[in-house]
C-alpha positions in Angstrom: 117.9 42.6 106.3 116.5 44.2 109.3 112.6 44.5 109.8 111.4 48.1 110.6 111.3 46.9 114.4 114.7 45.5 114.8 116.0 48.9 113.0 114.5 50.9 115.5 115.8 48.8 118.4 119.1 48.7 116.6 119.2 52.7 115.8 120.1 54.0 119.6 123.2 51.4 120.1 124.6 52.2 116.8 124.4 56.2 117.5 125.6 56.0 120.6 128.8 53.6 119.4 129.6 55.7 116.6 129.0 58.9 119.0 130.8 57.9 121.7 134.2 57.0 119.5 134.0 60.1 118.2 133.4 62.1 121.3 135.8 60.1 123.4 138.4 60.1 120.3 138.0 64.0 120.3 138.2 64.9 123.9 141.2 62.1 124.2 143.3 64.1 121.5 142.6 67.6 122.6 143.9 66.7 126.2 146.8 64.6 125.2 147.6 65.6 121.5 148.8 63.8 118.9 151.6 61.9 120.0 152.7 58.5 120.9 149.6 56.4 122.6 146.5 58.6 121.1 145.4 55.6 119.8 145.8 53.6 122.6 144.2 55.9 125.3 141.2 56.1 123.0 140.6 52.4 122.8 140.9 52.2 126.6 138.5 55.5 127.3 136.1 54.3 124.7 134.4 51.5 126.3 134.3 54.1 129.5 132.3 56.2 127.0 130.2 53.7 125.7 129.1 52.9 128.8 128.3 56.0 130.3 126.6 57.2 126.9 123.9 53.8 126.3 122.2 54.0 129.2 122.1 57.9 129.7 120.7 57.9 125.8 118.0 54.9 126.6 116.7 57.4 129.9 116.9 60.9 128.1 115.7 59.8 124.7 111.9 59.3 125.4 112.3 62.9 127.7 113.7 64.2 124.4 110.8 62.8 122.5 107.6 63.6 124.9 109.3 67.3 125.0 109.5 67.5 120.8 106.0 66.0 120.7 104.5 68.6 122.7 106.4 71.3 120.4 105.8 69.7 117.6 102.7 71.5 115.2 100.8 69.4 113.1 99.6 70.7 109.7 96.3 69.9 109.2 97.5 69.5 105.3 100.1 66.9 106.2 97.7 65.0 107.8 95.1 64.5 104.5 95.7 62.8 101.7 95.2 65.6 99.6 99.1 66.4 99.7 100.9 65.8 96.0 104.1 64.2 96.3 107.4 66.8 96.2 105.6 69.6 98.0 107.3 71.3 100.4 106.4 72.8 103.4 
């Protein structure tokens, strides 16, 4: 089991593997098709993908996060402890 710490160190890696098979996987078949070597492009454009995606994720993520923060209202409601589990909104 992961500790809460490890997860989040963990989290960006695993999205961007997961995101860039299916990106590269995607853009790989729509420009080729499906025919003989699909799978074998994709394995050899993948790491390509990975590679480019990591380190583009690990510079536009806190960007991404300083922007949603400033965007971001916080409900004075949310923030008591007067809020009853299963409410919404």
């Amino acid at each position: 089991m992961l500790t809460p710490r490890q997860a989040q160190f963990a989290f960006v890696p695993l999205v961007v593997t997961l995101m860039s098979g299916v990106m590269s996987f995607a853009m790989i078949a729509l420009h080729r098709g499906f025919g003989p070597g699909l799978i074998e492009a994709w394995l050899r454009g993948w790491p390509v993908a990975f590679a480019v995606a990591l380190p583009a994720a690990w510079v536009i993520l806190p960007g991404v996060r300083a922007l949603l923060a400033r965007v971001t209202k916080v409900c004075s409601e949310a923030t008591g402890s007067s809020r009853r589990l299963g409410r919404m909104g």
